[in-house]
C-alpha positions as CSV (number, residue, x, y, z in Angstrom):
1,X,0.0,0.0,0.0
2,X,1.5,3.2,-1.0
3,X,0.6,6.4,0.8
4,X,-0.7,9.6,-1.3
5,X,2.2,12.5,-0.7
6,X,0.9,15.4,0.0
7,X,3.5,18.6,0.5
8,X,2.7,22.3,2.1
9,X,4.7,25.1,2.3
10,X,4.8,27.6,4.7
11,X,1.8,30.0,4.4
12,X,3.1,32.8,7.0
13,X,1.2,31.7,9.7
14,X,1.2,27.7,9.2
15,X,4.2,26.4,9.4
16,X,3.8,23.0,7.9
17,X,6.4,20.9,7.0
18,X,9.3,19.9,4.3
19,X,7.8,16.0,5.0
20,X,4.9,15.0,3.2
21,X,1.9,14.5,5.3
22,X,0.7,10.7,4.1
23,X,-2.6,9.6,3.2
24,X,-2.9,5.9,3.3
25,X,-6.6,5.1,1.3
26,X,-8.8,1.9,2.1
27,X,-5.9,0.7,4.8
28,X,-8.6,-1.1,6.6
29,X,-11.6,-3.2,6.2
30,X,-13.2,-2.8,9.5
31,X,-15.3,-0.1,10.9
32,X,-17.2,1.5,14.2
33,X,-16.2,-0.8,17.3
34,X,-14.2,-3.0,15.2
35,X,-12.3,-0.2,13.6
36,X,-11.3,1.2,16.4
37,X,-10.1,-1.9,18.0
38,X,-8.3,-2.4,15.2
39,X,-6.4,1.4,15.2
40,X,-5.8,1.5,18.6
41,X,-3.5,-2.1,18.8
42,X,-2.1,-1.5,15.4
43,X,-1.0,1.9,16.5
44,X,0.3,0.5,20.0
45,X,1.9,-2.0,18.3
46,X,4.1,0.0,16.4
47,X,4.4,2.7,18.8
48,X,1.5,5.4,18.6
49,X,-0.1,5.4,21.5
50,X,-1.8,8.6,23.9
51,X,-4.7,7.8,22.1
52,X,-7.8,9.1,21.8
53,X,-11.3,9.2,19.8
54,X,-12.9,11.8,18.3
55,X,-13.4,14.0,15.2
56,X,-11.0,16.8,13.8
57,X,-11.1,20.4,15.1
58,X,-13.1,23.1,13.0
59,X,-10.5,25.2,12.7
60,X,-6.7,25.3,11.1
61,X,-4.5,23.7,14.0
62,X,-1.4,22.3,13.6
63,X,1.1,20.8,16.8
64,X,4.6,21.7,17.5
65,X,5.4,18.9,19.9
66,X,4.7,16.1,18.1
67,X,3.4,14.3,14.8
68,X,0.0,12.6,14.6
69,X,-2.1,9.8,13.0
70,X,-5.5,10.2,12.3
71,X,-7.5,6.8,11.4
72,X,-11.2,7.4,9.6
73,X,-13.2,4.1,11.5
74,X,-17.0,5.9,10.8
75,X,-18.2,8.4,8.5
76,X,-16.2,10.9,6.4
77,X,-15.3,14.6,6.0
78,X,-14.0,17.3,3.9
79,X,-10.3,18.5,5.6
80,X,-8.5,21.4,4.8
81,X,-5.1,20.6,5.2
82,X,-2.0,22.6,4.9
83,X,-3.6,25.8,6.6
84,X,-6.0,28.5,3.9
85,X,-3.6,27.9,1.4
86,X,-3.5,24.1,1.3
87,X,-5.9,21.5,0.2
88,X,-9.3,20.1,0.4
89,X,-9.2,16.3,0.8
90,X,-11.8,14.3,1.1
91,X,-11.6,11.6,3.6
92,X,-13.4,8.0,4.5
93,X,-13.9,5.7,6.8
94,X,-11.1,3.1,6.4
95,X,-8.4,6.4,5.7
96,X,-5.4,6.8,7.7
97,X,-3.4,10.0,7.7
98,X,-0.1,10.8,9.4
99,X,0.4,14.2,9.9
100,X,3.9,16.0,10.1
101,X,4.3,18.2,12.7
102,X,3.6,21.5,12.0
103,X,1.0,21.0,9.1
104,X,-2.5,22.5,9.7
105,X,-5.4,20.3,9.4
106,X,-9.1,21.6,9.8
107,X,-12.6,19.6,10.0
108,X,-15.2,21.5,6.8
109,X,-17.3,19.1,6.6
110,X,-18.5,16.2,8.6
111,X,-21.4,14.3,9.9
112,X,-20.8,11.3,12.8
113,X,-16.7,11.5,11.7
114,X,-15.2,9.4,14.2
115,X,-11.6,8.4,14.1
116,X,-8.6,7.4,16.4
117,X,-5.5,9.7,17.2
118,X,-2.2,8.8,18.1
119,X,1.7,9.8,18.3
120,X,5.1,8.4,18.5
121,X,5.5,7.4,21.7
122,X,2.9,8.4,23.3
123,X,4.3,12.4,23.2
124,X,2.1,14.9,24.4
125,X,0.5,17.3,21.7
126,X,0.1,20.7,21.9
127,X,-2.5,23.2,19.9
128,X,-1.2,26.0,17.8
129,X,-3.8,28.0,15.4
130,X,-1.2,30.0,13.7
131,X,-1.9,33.1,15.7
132,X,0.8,35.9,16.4
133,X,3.5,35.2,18.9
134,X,3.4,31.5,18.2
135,X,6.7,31.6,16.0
136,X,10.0,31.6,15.6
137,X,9.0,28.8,19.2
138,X,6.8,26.9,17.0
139,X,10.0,26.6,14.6
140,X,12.6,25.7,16.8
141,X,10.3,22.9,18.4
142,X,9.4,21.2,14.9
143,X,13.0,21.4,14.1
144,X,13.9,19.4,17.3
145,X,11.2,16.3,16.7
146,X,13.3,13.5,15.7
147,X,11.5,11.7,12.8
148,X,9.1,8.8,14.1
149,X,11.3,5.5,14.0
150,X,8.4,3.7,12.9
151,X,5.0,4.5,10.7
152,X,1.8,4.2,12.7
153,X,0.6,1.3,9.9
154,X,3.9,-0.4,9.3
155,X,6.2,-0.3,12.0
156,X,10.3,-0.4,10.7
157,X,9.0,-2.0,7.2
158,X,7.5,0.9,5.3
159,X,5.9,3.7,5.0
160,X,7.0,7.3,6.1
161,X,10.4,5.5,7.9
162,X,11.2,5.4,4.2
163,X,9.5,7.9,2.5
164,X,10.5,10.4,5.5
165,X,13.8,9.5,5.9
């Protein structure tokens, strides 16, 4: 399964990333209960854990402390990702997405969207909306993230340890 590559550049206020965010399509079959089951030990298994379940804030976010998978187990949505001057992506249940640190997501569409959320070892997250006084901090804390040493899906085999590397 190979991830779609999506890349953002730095819109003044989003700082996004020069890594791809990844969008894995159809990764998995099962859904509600059994979708979530399924996230939450294939993340631990491969090191994303701190999870959590919910939908996607309706505004452009983006964290500084840590990357982030996303996985779509009901429903579907229209993101904006990237910040205003990224892209609209649709998104279904059965979607995974691993988010660099630093790229802006935002929820514009959804109805009962309910996905998993997790991060490389379990770091903590923290909210930035690209509002003054955030940067050059914001900066200097994406820059010191080591890269995941494994993908949320994959573990050491695939994915963004090789496409991110």
């Amino acid at each position: 399964m190979t991830p779609e590559t999506l890349y953002f550049n730095d819109d003044g206020s989003i700082p996004n990333s020069k890594l791809p965010l990844l969008l894995y399509r159809n990764a998995f079959a099962e859904r509600n209960e059994e979708g979530v089951a399924w996230l939450e030990k294939t993340f631990a298994a491969n090191g994303w854990t701190n999870s959590w379940r919910n939908g996607v804030y309706d505004f452009h976010h983006y964290h500084s402390t840590t990357y982030e998978v996303l996985g779509v187990y009901q429903a579907s949505a229209l993101l904006h990702l990237g910040g205003e001057g990224g892209e609209k992506v649709e998104v279904q249940a059965g979607d995974v997405i691993v988010i660099p640190a630093g790229v802006g997501h935002k929820n514009l569409r959804s109805e009962g969207l309910s996905i998993v959320g997790a991060y490389p070892e379990g770091r903590d997250w923290d909210l930035n909306k690209g509002e003054s006084g955030e940067r050059p901090r914001v900066d200097q804390t994406i820059a010191a993230l080591p890269v995941p040493a494994t993908d949320p899906l994959f573990g050491k085999e695939r994915g963004l340890i090789k496409i991110w590397k």
